[in-house]
SEMI-77072 format. One record per residue (C-alpha): residue in one letter; x, y, z. Coordinates in steps of 0.2 Angstrom, whole numbers, padded with zeros to 4 digits, always signed. Layout:
<atoms>
AXYZ ...
</atoms>
This chain:
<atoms>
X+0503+0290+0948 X+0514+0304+0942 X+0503+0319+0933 X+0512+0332+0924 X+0500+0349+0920 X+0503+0358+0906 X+0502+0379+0908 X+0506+0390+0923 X+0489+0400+0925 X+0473+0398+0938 X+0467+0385+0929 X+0482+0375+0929 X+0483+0380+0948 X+0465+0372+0950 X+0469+0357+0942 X+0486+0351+0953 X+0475+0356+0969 X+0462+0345+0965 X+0473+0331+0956 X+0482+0332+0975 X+0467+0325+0984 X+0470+0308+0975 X+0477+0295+0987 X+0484+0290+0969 X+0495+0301+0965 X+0511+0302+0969 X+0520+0317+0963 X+0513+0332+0954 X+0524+0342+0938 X+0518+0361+0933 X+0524+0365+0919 X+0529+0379+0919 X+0520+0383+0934 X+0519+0399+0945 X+0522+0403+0961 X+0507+0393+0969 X+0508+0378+0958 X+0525+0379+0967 X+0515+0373+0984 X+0508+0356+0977 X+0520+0352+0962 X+0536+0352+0957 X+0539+0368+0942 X+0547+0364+0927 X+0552+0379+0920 X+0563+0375+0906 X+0551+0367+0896 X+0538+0380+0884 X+0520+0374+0882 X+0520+0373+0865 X+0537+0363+0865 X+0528+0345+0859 X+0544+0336+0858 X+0550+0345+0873 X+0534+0341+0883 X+0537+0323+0878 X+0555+0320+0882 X+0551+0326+0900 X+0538+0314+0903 X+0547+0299+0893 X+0562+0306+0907 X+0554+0308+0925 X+0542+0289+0919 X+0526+0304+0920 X+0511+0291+0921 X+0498+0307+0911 X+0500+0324+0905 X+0486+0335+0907 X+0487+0349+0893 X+0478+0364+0900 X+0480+0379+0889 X+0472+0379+0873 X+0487+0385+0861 X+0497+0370+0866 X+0483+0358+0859 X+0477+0369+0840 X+0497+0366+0839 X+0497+0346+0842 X+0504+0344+0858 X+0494+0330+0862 X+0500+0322+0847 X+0516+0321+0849 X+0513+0310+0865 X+0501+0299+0856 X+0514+0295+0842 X+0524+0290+0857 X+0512+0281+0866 X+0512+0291+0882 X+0495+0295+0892 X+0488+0310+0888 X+0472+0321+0894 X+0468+0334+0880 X+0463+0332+0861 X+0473+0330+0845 X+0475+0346+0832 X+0463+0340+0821 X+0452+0341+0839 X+0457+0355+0845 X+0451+0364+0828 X+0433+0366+0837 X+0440+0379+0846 X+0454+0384+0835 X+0444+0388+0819 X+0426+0396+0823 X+0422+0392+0805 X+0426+0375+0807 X+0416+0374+0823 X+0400+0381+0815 X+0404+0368+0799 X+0403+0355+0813 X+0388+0361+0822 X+0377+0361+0806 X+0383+0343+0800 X+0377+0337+0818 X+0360+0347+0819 X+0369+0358+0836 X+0356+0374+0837 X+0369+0388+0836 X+0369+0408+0828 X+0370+0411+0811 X+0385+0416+0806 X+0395+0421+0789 X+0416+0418+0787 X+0424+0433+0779 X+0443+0437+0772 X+0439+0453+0764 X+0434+0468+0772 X+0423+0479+0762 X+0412+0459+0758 X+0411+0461+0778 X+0407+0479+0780 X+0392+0475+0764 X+0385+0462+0775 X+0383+0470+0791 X+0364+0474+0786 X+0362+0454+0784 X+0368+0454+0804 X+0362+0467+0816 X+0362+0478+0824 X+0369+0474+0838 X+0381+0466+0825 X+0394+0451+0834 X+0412+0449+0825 X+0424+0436+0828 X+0441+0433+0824 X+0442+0412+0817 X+0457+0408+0829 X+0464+0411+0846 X+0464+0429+0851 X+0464+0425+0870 X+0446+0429+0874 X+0449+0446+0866 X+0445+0443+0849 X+0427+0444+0850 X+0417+0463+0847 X+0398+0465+0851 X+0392+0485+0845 X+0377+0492+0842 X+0388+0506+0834 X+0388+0502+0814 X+0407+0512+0816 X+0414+0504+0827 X+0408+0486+0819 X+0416+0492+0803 X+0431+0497+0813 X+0434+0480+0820 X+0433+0473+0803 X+0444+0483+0798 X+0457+0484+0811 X+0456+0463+0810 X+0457+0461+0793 X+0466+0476+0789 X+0474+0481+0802 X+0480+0463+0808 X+0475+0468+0828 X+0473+0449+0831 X+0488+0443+0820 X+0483+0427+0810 X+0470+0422+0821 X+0459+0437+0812 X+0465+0433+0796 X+0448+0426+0793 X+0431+0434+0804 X+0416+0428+0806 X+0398+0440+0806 X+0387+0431+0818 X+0368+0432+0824 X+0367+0441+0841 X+0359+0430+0855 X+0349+0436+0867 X+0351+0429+0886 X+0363+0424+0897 X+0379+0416+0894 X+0383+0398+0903 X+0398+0388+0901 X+0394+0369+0900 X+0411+0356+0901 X+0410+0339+0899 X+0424+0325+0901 X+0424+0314+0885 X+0434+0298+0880 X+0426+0300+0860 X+0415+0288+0865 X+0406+0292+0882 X+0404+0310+0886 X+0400+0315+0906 X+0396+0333+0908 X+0402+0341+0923 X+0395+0356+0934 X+0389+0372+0924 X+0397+0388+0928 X+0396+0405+0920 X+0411+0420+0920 X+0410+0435+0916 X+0421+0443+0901 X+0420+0462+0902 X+0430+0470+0913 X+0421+0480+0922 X+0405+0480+0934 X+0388+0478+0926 X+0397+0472+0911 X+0406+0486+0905 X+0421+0488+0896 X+0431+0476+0884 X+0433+0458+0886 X+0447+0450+0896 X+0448+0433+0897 X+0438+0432+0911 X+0436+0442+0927 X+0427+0429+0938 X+0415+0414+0937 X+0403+0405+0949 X+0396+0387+0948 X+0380+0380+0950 X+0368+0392+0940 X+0351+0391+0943 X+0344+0393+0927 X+0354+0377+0919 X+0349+0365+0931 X+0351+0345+0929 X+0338+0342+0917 X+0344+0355+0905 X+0363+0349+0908 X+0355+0330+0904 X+0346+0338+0888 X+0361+0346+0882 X+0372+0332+0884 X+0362+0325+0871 X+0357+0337+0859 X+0373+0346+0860 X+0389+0338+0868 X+0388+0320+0861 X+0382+0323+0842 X+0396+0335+0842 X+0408+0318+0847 X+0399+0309+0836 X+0400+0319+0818 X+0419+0322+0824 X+0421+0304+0826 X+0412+0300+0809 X+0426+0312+0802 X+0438+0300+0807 X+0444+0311+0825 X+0443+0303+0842 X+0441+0316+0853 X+0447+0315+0871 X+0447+0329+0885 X+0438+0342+0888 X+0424+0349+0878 X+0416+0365+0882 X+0402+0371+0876 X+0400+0392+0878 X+0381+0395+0877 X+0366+0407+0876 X+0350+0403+0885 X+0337+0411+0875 X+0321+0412+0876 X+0318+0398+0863 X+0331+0387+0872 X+0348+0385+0874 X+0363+0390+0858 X+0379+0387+0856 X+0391+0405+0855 X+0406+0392+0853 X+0416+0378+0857 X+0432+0378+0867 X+0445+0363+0870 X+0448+0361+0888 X+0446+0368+0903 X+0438+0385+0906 X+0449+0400+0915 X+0442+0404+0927 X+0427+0391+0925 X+0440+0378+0931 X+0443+0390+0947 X+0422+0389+0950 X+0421+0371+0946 X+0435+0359+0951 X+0434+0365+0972 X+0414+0358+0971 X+0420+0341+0963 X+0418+0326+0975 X+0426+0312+0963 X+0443+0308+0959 X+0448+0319+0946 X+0463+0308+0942 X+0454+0294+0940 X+0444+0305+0928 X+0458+0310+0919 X+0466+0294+0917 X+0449+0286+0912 X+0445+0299+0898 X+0464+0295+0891 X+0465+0280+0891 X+0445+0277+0884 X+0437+0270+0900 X+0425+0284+0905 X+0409+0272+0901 X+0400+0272+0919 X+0409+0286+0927 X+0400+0298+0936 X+0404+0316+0945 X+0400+0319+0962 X+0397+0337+0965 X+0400+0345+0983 X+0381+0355+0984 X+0389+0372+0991 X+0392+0386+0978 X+0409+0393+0972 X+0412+0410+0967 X+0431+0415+0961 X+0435+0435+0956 X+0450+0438+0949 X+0461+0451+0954 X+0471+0458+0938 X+0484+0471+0935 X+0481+0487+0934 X+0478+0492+0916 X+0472+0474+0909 X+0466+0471+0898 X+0480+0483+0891 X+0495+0485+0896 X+0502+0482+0912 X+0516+0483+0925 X+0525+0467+0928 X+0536+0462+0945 X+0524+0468+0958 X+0525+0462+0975 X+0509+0454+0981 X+0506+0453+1000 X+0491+0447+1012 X+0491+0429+1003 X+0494+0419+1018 X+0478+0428+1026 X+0467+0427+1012 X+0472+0406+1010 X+0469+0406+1028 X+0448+0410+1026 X+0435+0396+1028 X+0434+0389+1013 X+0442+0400+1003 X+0458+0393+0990 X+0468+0407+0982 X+0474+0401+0965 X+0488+0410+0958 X+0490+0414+0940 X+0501+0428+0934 X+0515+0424+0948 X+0532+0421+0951 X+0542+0417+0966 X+0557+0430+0966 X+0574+0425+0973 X+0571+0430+0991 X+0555+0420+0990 X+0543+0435+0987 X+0528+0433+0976 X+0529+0446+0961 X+0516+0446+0948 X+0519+0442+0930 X+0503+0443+0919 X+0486+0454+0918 X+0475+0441+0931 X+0487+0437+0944 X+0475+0429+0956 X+0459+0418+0955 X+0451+0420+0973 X+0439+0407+0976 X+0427+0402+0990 X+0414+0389+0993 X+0399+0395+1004 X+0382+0388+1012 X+0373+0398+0997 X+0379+0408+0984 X+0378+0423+0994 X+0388+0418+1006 X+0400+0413+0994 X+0402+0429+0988 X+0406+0438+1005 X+0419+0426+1009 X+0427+0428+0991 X+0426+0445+0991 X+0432+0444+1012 X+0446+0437+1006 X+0451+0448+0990 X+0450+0463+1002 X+0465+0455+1011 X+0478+0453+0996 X+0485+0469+0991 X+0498+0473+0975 X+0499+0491+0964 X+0486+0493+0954 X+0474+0477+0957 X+0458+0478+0950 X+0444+0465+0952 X+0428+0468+0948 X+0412+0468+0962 X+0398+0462+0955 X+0404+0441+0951 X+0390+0432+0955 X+0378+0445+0961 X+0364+0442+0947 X+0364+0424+0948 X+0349+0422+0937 X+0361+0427+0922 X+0376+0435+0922 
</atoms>
């Protein structure tokens, strides 16, 4: 097989390194890559992720056998479309899909046609109708932009100010641009946060190892939220059972009332919860793959994960099953310094070799490039996923962190507390 991977983060990174383990695959496309995808794949750099027809045309040319869409912006635009009206493979779902993570509001409207047990939540476009019902809603009041903000749209304040200033400064002030054209005020959830994915073909849906990141930047979650800073996988507290009964009151009525709208879902779905003390909620839905739950998930993952892929596309995922490698995985990202605001770009990163070199440890490279003398420079706010599998979840983290210590670049930051309250958060 021939697998092109759409997107040039961690997750993206993740995904080749498993899809590499396949005695079925032949050649492996990133596109556009980084520097570390550049190890197992060929980058295609030419070619935006957005770029439907572009996308297409690539894979019609070099005979790509599936395309696995791994950012989220690419499928709320239709990417995946595009290669269904051509009648080429692809892993990830439609637009009209994708809207379960594009649109909150649509999410919520789709939760309470299928009986999914989720917060209350109100959709707003004006701001003082927001600010009059914040009463209705906390405190601590919980505002959400309606699209893609980059896992920065999202406010939780016990401060009546500052939740009337991120009103404001969405729906007023445009900070998230359309996405927060339209907000939502939601019920706050008590409990930790879990992140449940699950394969589906629209028909079957196979849920696969829970994980849990953490969003804030800074130890003991403090600070604003990135789009992750590190993740770890099993979690004690969502064990099979629960994985099983959520399968069934949450993944597969949420296929089904999309299905009885006349959309085949096919991908990922991911379910971002709350595990309350009167049982588990949904915060949200997102469309594919986690980043960095991938980083936390994918190294446990015993089964074929392009047979996987190619059964969910092609609508022959009834009787799969995922077999999990048993050893915990903790991954910490290492970011710029400054991120989640602004940051320098083009620093040289040194000490990867050793840190790759660890037991058990895969160093998955996100904000990256390869400059022309072959040096690794970063290019975003999380350059670097650092993942490490360990006998428990303890010794996971030493040899995560082990191997962290090693890579060096101006400014990194990472926080040092992934994992270290494994009973939530």
């Amino acid at each position: 097989m021939r697998i092109a991977v759409v997107g040039g983060g961690g997750r993206e990174h993740a995904l080749l390194v498993a899809l590499a383990q396949s005695p079925d695959v032949q050649r492996l496309y990133a596109v556009p890559g980084n520097a570390g995808t550049a190890l197992v794949a060929s980058n295609v750099p030419g070619v935006g992720p957005t770029d439907a027809a572009g996308l297409a045309a690539f894979a019609e040319r070099e005979a790509v056998d599936l395309t696995i869409i791994g950012p989220e912006q690419p499928l709320v635009a239709g990417v995946a479309d595009e290669f269904l009206d051509r009648g080429l493979p692809v892993f990830g779902p439609t637009a009209a899909a994708a809207r379960i993570e594009g649109s909150k509001a649509f999410a919520k409207e789709i939760m309470a046609a299928a009986g999914v047990p989720t917060a209350r939540a109100e959709a707003f476009t004006d701001a003082a109708e927001a600010v009059a019902a914040l009463d209705g809603f906390g405190p601590p009041w919980v505002i959400k932009a309606d699209g893609l903000a980059a896992g920065k749209g999202v406010t939780v304040t016990d401060d009546p100010a500052a939740a009337t200033a991120a009103i404001q400064a969405a729906l007023v002030g445009g900070v998230h641009g359309e996405a927060g054209a339209r907000i939502l005020l939601e019920e706050y959830l008590e409990g930790p946060e879990a992140s449940l994915l699950a394969v589906t073909d629209g028909r079957t849906v196979v849920p696969l190892a829970p994980a849990r990141d953490h969003k804030r930047v800074g130890d003991g979650d403090q600070g604003p939220n990135t789009g992750g800073m590190g993740a770890y996988s099993p979690l004690p507290d969502l064990p099979d059972e629960l994985v099983d009964e959520l399968r069934r009151a949450v993944l597969e009525p949420t296929v089904a009332e999309l299905a009885r709208r006349g959309v085949r879902y096919q991908g990922v779905l991911y379910a971002g919860l709350t595990l309350t003390a009167d049982g588990p909620r949904v915060l949200e839905f997102n469309c594919r793959f986690g980043d960095p739950e991938a980083q936390a998930i994918l190294p446990r993952m015993s089964t074929d994960l392009a047979d996987l892929a190619w059964s969910t596309a092609e609508g022959t995922l009834a009787g799969h099953k995922v077999g999990w490698d048993p050893r915990p995985c903790v991954t910490v990202v290492l970011a710029s310094g400054g991120y989640p605001g602004s940051y320098r770009k083009g620093l040289e990163v040194d000490g990867l070799q050793a840190a790759a070199a660890r037991p058990g440890v895969h160093v998955f490279h996100a904000g990256t490039t390869l400059d022309p003398a072959g040096r690794v420079r970063t290019t975003g706010g999380r350059v670097l996923a650092v993942t490490a599998l360990g006998d428990d979840l303890a010794d996971a983290r030493a040899r995560a962190y082990a191997a962290a210590e090693l890579v060096h670049f101006d400014g990194v930051h990472y926080r040092r507390d992934i994992a270290a309250h494994p009973g939530g958060g």
